[in-house]
N, C-alpha and C positions, 0 to 999 in steps of 0.2 A: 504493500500500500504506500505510495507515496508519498512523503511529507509535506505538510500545509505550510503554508507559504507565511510566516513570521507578518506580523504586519509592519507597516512603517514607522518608525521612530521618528516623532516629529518634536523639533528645538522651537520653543515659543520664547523670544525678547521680552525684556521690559516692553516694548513698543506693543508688540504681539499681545501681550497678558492683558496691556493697558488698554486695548481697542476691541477684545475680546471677552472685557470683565462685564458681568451681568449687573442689568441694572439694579436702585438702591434697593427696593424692595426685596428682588428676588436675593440680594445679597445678603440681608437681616433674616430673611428664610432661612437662608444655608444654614448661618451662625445657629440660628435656633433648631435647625437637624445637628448640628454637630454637637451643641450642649447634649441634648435630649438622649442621642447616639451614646456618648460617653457612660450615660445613667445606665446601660446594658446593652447596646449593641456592638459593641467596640472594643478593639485591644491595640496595647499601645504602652508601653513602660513608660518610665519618666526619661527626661533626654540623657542623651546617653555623650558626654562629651570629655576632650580632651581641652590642655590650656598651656596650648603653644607659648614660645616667644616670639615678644618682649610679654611685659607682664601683663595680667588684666584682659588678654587675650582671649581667647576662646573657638571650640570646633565643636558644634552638637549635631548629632545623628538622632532624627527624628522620627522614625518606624511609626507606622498604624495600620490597620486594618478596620474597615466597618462591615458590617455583615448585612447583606441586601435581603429585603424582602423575598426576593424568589426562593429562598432555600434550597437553592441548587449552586448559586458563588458566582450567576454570571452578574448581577447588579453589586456584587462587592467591589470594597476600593481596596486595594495593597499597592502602598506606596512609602516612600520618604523625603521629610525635607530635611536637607544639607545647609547648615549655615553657621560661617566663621567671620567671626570678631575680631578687629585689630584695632585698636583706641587710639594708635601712633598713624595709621594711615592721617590722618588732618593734616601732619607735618609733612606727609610727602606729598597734598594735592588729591587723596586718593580717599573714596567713602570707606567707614569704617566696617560697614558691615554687607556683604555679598553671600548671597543660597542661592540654591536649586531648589525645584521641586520635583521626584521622580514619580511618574504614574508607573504602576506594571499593570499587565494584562490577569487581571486576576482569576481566570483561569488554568493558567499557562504559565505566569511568573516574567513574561515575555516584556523588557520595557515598551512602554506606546509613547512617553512626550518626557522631555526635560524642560521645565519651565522657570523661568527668572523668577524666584522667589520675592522680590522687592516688590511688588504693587499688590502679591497676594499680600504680604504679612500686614501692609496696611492695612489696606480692605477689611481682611476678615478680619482684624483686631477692631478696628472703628464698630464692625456690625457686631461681632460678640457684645463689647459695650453698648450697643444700642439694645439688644436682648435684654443686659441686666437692669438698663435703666428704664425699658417698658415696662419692667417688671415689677421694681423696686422705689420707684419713683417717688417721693413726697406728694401726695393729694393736694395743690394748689388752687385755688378759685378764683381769689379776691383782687390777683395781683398777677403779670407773668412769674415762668418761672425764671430762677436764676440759678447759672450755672456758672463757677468757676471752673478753667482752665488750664492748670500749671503745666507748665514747658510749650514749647513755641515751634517746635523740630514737622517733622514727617507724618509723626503720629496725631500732634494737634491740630496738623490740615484734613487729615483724613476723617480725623472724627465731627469736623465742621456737618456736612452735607448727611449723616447719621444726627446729629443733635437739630438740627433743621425739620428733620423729618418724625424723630420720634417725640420732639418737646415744641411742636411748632410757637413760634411766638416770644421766644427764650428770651433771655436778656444775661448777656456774653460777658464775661471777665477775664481778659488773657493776662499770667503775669509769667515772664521768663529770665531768667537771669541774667539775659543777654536783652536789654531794650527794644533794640530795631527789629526782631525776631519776632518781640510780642507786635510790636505795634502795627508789622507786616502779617502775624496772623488775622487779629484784629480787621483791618482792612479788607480781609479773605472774606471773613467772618460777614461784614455788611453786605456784602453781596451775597450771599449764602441765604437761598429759600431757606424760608422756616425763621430766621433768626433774627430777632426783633431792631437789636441793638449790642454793639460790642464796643468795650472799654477796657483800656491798658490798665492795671495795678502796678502802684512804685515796689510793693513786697508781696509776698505771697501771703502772708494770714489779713494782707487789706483784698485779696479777692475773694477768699473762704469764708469770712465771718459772717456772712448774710447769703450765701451759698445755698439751695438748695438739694444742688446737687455738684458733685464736685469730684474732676477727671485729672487724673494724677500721671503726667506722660513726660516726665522731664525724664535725662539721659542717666542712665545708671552712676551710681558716683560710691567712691570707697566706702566702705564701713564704717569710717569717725563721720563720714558727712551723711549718714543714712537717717531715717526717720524723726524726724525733725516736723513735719506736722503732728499735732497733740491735741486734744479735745477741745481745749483752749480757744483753737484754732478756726471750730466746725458750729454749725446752729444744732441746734436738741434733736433735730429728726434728721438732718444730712442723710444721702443719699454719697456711698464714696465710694470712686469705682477707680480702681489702682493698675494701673496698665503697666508702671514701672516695678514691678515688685515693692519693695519695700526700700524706695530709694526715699519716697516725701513720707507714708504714714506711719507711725509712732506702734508698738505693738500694744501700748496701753488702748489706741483706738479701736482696736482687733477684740480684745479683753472684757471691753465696754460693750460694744457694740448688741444691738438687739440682735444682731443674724447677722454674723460672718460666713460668706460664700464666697469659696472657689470655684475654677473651673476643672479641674481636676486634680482628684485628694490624692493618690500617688505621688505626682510630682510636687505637688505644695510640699508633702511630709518629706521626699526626699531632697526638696531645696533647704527646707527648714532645720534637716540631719545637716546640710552644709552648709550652714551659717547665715543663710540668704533673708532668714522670719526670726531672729532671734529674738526669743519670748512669744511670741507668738503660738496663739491656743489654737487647737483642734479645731476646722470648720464645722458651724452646723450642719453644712449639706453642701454639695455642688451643684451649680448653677441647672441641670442637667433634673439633678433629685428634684429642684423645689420647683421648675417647671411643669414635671410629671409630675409631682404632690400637690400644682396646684396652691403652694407656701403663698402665701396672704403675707404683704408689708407689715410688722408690727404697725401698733395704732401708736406706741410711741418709740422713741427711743433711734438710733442710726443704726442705718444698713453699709456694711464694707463688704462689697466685690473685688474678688481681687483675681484677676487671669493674667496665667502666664503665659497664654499662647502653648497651642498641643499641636503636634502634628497632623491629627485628625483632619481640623479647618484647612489645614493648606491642601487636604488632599481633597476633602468636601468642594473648596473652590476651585483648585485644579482641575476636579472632573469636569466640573459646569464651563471653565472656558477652553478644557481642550474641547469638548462637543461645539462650541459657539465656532472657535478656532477653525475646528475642520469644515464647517457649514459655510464659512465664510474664505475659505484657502488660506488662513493665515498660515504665516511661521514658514521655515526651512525642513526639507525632509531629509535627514541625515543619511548619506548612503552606509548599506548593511554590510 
């Protein structure tokens, strides 16, 4: 019997991902298959990484697998995302952070696309956050809502057009350590459907204190500079949804918190073994359980989300724009 003919391996660019990626809605869908998935349909360790030099570096190997309704494997995803860190690229000119994303054929194990991991990890990270904060949200009436902002980078433009959509009406506080960054997001921000109005803060606890809700995406930073927002900091019902690990919030905020949720308790508890949540209590649930349970906002008290980004997402949005991908001819077909 003859062998079947392997199919094409196809390279999708930043360019490619980016003209390829599913609109916002459908994009906050995925997010919210990928939580949900996590609660039992999925496997997937925590990242699995090495830490090159110079220091501070980093190379994580991201594995998952989702298991498809047909119970047979052909609607399954097996994949992984590739992506290494280097904090000194800035000094040669060069981005610090570069992945892949690999699809296989999950039948067969056979790879199908390699795709630039940059516009996914935005993406899916902005719509995960858009997930917790449909979910978790402070009940406001009287007044817009208000959200602060902190850090000004890749991840605070991404999560613009997601806070537009899930909090229409908002009213914007960018503060970044770096001025012209906030004041350029900000700018992004007034043009951005959904977003009432946006305003630079000279410090960070001047954007938080009257915060509603409040997105924490500044760049990873040492140990002695880590959690530094404190309750202090936050309104009584805050809504905090921590995209940097625990680079801004405080583990007493974790501690306090009415309902602390991650997105997945494996890799929380094994960052947490490395230093990354120090003090930091036990989740109540993952973002995935309280969706499926149906978890109701406490009536008082603050909600902390905190996701680290799982392999899952990059494979969940992988799949949706290699299909867009091929529909449309993008990308390069790598010869076999």
């Amino acid at each position: 019997m003859p062998a079947s003919v392997p199919p094409p391996l196809r390279y999708l660019s930043a360019a490619d991902v980016t003209a390829a990626m599913p609109p916002l809605a459908e994009r906050v869908a995925l997010a919210e298959r990928t939580m949900t998935a996590l609660a039992g349909d999925a496997e997937l360790p925590p990242k699995i990484g090495v830490h090159p030099r110079p220091d501070a570096s980093f190379a994580h190997a991201m594995p998952a697998h989702l298991r498809g309704a047909d119970g047979a494997g052909a609607e399954d995803l097996v994949g992984m995302k590739w992506i290494a860190g280097f904090p000194t690229n800035g000094m040669l000119g060069l981005t610090a952070i570069h992945g892949l994303v690999v699809l296989n054929d999950p039948q067969t194990g056979i790879p199908m696309a390699i795709l630039d991991a940059g516009p996914i990890t935005a993406e899916r990270t902005a719509a995960i956050s858009g997930v917790a904060i449909a979910q978790f949200s402070p009940t406001v009436t009287s007044r817009p809502v208000r959200v602060a902002l902190l850090g000004a980078g890749v991840q605070a433009r991404s999560h613009l057009v997601v806070l537009g959509h899930v909090l229409p009406g908002l009213e914007l506080v960018v503060f970044d350590r770096h001025p012209d960054r906030a004041v350029s997001v900000a700018e992004r921000a007034r043009t951005t459907p959904g977003i009432a109005s946006a305003s630079v803060a000279t410090i960070a606890r001047e954007a938080t204190r009257s915060a509603d809700v409040v997105i924490t995406v500044a760049s990873f930073a040492p140990a002695a500079k880590r959690q530094t927002l404190t309750a202090e900091w936050l309104a009584a019902d805050a809504l905090v949804v921590a995209v940097d690990y625990a680079t801004y919030v405080n583990a007493a905020v974790a501690r306090a918190a009415a309902l602390f949720i991650v997105d997945e308790r494996g890799q929380f508890l094994a960052n947490r073994d490395a230093g990354q949540f120090d003090q930091y209590p036990d989740p109540s649930a993952t973002l995935g359980e309280a969706i499926r349970a149906g978890t109701a906002r406490p009536a008082t008290g603050r909600v902390l989300v905190t996701h680290l980004g799982v392999g899952l997402a990059d494979l969940v949005f992988g799949d949706a724009i290699l299909r867009r991908a091929e529909a449309a001819g993008l990308g390069t077909i790598l010869p076999g």
